[in-house]
N, C-alpha and C positions, 0 to 999 in steps of 0.2 A: 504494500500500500504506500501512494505517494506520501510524501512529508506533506504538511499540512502548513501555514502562514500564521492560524490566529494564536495567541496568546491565550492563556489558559482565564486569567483576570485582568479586567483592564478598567484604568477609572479614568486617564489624562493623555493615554495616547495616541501622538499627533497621527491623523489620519493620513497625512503623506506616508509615514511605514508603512499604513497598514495597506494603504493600496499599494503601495510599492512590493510588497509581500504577497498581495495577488498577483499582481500582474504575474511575476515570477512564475508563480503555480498555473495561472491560463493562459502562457504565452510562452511555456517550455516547448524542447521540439516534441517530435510525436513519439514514442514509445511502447513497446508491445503493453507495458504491464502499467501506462499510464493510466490515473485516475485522476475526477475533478470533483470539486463540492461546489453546490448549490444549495440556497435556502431553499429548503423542500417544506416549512410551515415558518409560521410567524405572528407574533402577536404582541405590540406597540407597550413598551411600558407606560405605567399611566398611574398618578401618586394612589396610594391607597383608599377609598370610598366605604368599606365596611356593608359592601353591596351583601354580603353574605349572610348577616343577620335580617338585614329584612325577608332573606329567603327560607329562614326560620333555621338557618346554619347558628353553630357561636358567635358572637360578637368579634372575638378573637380565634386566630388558632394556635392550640397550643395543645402538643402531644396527639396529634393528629396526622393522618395520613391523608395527604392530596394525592388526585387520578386525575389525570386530563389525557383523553385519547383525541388525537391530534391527525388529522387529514394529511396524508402525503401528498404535495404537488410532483413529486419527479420518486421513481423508482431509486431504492438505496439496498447499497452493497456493504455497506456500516453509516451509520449516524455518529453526532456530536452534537451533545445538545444543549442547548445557551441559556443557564440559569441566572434570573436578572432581579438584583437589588439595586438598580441604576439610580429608581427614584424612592427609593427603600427611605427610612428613618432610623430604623437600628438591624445592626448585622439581623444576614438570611440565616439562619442554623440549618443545615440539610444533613437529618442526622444517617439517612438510607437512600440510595435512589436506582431507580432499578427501570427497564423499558426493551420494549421487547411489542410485534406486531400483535393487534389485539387478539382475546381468547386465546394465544399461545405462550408457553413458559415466557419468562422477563429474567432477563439478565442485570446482574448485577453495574451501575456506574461507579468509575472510578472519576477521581480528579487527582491526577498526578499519584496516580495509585490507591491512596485514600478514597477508602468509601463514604468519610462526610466532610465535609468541607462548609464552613462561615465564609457566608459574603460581606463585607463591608457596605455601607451603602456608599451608593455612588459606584457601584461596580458591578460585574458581572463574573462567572465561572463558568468554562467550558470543559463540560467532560470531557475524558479520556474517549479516541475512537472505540465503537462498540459494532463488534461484526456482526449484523444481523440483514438477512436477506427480506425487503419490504417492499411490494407491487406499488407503481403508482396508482395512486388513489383507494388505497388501503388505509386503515387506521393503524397507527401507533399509541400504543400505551408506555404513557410515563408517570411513575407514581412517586413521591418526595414525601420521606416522615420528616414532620416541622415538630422534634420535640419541645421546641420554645417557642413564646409567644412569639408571632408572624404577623404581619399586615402585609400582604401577598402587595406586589405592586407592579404587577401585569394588569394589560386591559382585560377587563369582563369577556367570560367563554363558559362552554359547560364543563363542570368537575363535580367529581364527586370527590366525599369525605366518608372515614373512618376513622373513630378512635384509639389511640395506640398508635402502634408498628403493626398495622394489621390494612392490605390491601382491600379496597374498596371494591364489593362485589357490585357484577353489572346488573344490579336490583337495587343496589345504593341511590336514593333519591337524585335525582339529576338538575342540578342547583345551576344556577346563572351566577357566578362572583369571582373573582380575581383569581389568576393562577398566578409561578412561579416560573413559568418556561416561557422565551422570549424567541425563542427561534431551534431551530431543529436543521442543522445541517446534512445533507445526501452525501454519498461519496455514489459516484456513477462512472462508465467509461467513455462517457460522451459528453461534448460538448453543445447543450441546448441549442437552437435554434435562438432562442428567444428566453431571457428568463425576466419576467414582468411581478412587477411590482406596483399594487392595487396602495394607494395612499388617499385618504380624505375621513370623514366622519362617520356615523353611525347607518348611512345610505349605502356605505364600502365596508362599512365593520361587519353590517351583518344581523343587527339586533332585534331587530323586526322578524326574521323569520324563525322557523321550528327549531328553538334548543336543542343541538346536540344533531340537528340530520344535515351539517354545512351546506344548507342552499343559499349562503350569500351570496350575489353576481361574480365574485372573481373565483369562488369553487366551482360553479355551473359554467362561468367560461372554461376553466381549466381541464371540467372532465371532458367537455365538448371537444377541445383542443385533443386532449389525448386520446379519444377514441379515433379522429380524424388522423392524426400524426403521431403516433404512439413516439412518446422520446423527445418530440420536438421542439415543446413549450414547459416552462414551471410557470405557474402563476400562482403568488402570495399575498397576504393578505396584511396591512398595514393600516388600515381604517381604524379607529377610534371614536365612541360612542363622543358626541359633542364638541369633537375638535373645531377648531377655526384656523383659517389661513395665517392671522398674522398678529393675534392675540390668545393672552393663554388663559385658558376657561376649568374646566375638569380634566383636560389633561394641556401639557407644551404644545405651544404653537404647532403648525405644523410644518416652518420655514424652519423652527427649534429643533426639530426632530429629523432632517435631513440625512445631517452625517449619521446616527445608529442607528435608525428604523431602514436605509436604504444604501450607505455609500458604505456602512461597513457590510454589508454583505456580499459572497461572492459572486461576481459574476454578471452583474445588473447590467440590462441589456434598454430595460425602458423603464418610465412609471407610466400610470393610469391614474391621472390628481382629478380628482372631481370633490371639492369643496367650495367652502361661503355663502352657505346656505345660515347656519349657524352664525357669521360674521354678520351680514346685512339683517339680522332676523330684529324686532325692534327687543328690545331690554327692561329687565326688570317685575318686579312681581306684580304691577299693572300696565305694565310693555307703557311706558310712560318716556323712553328711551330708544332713540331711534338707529341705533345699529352704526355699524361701520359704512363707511362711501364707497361708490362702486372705485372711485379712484382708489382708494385704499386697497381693497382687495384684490386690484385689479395691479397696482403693483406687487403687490407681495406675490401674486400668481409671477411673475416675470421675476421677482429675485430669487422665487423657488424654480424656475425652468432653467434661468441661467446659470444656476450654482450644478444643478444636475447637468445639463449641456457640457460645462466645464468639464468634468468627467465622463464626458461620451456617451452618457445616457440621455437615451431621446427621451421626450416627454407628452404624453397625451393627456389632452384637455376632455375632463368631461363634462359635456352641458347639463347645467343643471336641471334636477327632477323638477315638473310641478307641484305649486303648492298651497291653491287659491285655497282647497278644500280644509286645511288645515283647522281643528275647532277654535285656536288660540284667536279671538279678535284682537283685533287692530285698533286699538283709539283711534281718534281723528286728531294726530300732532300733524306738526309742519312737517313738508319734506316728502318725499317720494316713499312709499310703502314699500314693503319687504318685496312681493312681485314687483314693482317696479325696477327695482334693482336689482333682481333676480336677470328678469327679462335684458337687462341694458349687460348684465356680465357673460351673458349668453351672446349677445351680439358682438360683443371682443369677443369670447373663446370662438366663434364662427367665422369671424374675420379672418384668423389664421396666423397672425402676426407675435403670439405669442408661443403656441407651443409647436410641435414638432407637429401634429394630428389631432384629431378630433374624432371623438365620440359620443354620437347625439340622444342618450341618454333622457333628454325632454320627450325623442319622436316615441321612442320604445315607449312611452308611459304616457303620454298626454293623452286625453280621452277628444275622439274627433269631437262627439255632441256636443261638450264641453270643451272646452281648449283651458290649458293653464290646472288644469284636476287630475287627476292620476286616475285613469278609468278603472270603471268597476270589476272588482274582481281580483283586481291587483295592489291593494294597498291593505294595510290594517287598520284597524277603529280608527285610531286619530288621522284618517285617512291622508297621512301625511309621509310617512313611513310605507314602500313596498313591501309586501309579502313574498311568502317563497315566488309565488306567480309574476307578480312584480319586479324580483331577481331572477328568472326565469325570462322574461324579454329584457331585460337589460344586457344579458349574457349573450343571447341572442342578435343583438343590436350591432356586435362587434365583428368585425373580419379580421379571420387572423392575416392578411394581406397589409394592414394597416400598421404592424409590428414589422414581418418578414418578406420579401416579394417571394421567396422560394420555402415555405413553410418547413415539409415534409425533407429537412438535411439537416438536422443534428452532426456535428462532424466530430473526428476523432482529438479527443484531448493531444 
């Protein structure tokens, strides 16, 4: 197995290494016994919320066992998987950690041999490689006993819990609250096509749809991709429920979260930014407060394309969802209403002049009867939010021709 670039724990290091360290790894010559990593899952850290008690979890965990089975975008020949206290408050304690494809044995995680390892916060821990053979689009299980109080500070996904040192059976209640694994590295002998990277809010996170059966739009493009191209595409997921372009809300900006949710992974080939929805929406507990400018947003979109461009990743514009329908009323302030400026950030990302591509995300979803509503059938109660059905044409909506002109040629590492 090839050497590998990243760092076991990192809390300040300059990103020039680390790309400098990929390249190295994806721009060797070619090799019989070559291998490459890709993020094959992913999930944005995001400060702690205590989302788990309202789901009738502990308040806290402490002497508990966490289980997150986690969607593969790309088939893996061994994993490494990226335990994140980045926006932690007090060390991670990881007193067991073990993962293996679901309903089959689970193997044992090392970190530099050790089977537990303290994260500092501010930092994160990459296991030791772990050989296990995993189909794309198969689940992986990864389970962490947290014997010390925890405030997980991964973004919200499904896990279950047990108490103890004792692995959570797949009848353990299936809860919606913060995990501990930030990313899940592939090792594979091909070099993707295309390895794409899904960034924006809770429309990209995924929150709206069925707990635990990943129908966000960038898992339904992805399986699409790989039944068409088996090999060809990875696509991951970096949405966070509430994000904003260029202000930080419940979780970092999204221009804040660049370099770790996207420039340290290997291999990034594109993003998929579709946000500011959240930005221009009006504020406050009687929306008495009128949001960010579309100038505002509209630059932060272009300081986020050009920092990506910088490093050779193209960048796709997604237009925004409708969202006349939404129940939250609007006072009558001054000023252009949340459509309003929806509508005008839509006509920059259509113009073209900002990102690499575009994807029309409004057409997949706008109801013709209605224009500016997310047609029936396709959204949840707050009729603002798409459902599986509603990520379901948004998945739809994409060509993979828009990434690759030659899809179907994954080449050799």
């Amino acid at each position: 197995m090839a050497g590998n670039p990243f760092s076991r724990r990192r809390s300040a290091r300059p990103l020039a290494a680390l790309v400098a360290g990929l390249c190295v790894m994806l721009g060797a010559p070619a090799v019989a016994t070559a291998q490459v990593w890709v993020p094959a899952w992913l999930a944005s850290p995001m400060p702690w919320r205590n989302e788990l008690a309202a789901n009738g979890a502990p308040p806290l965990l402490t002497d508990v066992t966490l289980r997150q089975d986690l969607l593969m975008a790309s088939a893996a020949s061994a994993v490494r998987i990226r335990f994140s206290n980045e926006l932690g408050e007090a060390p991670l304690v990881i007193g067991r950690a073990e993962a293996g494809p679901r309903g089959e044995a689970a193997q044992v995680l090392r970190f530099d041999g050790a089977t537990h390892v303290a994260i500092p916060p501010g930092s994160f821990t990459l296991s030791d490689p772990l050989t296990v053979a995993v189909p794309a689009y198969a689940e992986l299980t990864v389970v962490a006993y947290l014997p010390e109080e925890t405030r997980p500070a991964v973004r919200l996904g499904p896990v279950r819990i047990a108490s103890g040192d004792h692995m959570p059976a797949d009848d353990a209640p299936l809860l919606r609250g913060q995990g501990v694994v930030s990313a899940v590295l592939a090792e594979r002998p091909t070099v993707p096509a295309a390895v794409i990277v899904a960034i924006g809010d809770s429309i990209t996170e995924g929150g709206s749809t069925t707990l635990g059966a990943h129908r966000a739009w960038p898992h339904q493009l992805g399986r699409r991709l790989e039944e068409t191209c088996p090999g060809g595409f990875v696509v991951v997921n970096a949405g966070i429920g509430g994000n904003m372009v260029v202000s930080d809300g419940r979780s970092p900006a999204l221009m804040s979260r660049l370099e770790r949710d996207v420039l340290a992974m290997p291999g990034v080939t594109h993003v998929v930014l579709m946000a500011g929805l959240n930005d221009v929406r009006q504020k406050g507990a009687s929306r008495d407060r009128a949001g960010a400018g579309v100038d505002e947003v509209a630059a932060g979109y272009r300081r986020a394309a050009e920092t990506l461009q910088a490093h050779h990743i193209k960048v796709v514009g997604g237009v925004l969802t409708p969202i006349l329908a939404s129940p939250v009323a609007e006072p009558a302030i001054p000023g252009p209403t949340t459509d309003d400026k929806r509508r005008s950030l839509n006509a920059l990302i259509r113009q073209g002049d900002i990102f690499d591509g575009v994807i029309d995300f409004e057409v997949a979803l706008d109801d013709p009867a209605r224009p500016g509503r997310i047609r029936p059938g396709a959204h949840r109660e707050d009729s603002y939010h798409p459902n599986d059905e509603g990520h379901r044409l948004m998945a739809e909506v994409i060509d993979a021709d828009i990434f690759v002109s030659v899809p179907c040629s994954p080449s050799r590492s």
